[in-house]
NULO-133711 format. One line per 8 residues: number of its first residue (from 1); their letters; for each residue x, y, z negated of C-alpha. Coordinates in Angstrom, 1 decimal. Last residue first. Layout:
! NULO-133711
NUM = a = X Y Z | ...
//
This chain:
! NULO-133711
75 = xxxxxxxx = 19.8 31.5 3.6 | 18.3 30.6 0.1 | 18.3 34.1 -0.4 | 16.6 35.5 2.2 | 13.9 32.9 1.6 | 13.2 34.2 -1.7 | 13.6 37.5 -1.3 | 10.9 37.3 1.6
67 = xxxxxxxx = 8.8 34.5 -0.9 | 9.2 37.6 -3.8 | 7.9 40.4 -1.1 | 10.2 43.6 0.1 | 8.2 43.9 3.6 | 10.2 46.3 5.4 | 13.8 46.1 4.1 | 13.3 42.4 3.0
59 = xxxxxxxx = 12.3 41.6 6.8 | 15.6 43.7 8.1 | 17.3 41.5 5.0 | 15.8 38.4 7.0 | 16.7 39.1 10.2 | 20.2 39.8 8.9 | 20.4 36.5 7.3 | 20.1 34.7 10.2
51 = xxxxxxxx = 22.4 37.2 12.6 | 25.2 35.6 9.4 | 24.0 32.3 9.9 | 24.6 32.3 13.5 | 24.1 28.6 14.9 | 23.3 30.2 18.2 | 20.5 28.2 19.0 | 19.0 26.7 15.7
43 = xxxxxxxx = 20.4 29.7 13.0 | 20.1 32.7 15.8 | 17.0 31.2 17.2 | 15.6 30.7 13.7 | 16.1 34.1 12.8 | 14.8 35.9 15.8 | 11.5 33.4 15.1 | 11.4 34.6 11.2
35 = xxxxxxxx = 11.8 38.2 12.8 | 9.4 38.5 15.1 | 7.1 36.6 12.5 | 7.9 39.6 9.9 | 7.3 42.3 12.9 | 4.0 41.0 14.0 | 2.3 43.6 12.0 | 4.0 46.3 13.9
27 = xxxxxxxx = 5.4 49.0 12.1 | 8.6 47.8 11.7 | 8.8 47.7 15.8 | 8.4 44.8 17.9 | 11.5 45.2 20.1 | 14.4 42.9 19.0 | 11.9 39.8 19.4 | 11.2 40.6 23.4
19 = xxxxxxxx = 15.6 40.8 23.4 | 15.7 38.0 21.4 | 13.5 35.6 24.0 | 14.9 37.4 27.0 | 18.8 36.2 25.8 | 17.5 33.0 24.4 | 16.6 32.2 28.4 | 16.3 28.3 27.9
11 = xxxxxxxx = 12.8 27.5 29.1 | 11.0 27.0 25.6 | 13.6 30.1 24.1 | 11.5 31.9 26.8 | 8.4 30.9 26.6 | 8.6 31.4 22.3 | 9.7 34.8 23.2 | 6.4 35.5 26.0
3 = xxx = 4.5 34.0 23.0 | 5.5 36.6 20.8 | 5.0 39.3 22.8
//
């Protein structure tokens, strides 16, 4: 899934890229890197800091580590 995303931002479809992101689940343990690359697509495409820091609070909410809180933060 991740690679079909990074494909996608690659060719210019960032709507297919977020929508393959949007759907790994919590459970999945590709869901902090989904998230870090839903991030940077909203910060480097979209220049959305606010969809930024939401990817990263969704992160927080799931995986509530220091370098998570840390990054979230900084954003």
């Amino acid at each position: 899934m991740l690679a079909n995303a990074l494909i996608a931002v690659e060719s210019g479809d960032i709507k297919k890229a977020m929508s393959i992101l949007k759907g790994v689940k919590s459970e999945s343990p590709y869901f902090v890197e989904s998230r870090k690359m839903l991030a940077e697509i909203h910060l480097n495409n979209l220049k959305n800091r606010k969809g930024y820091a939401k990817c990263y609070y969704e992160i927080i909410e799931a995986v509530p580590t220091f370098e998570n809180f840390k990054i979230y933060g900084d954003g």
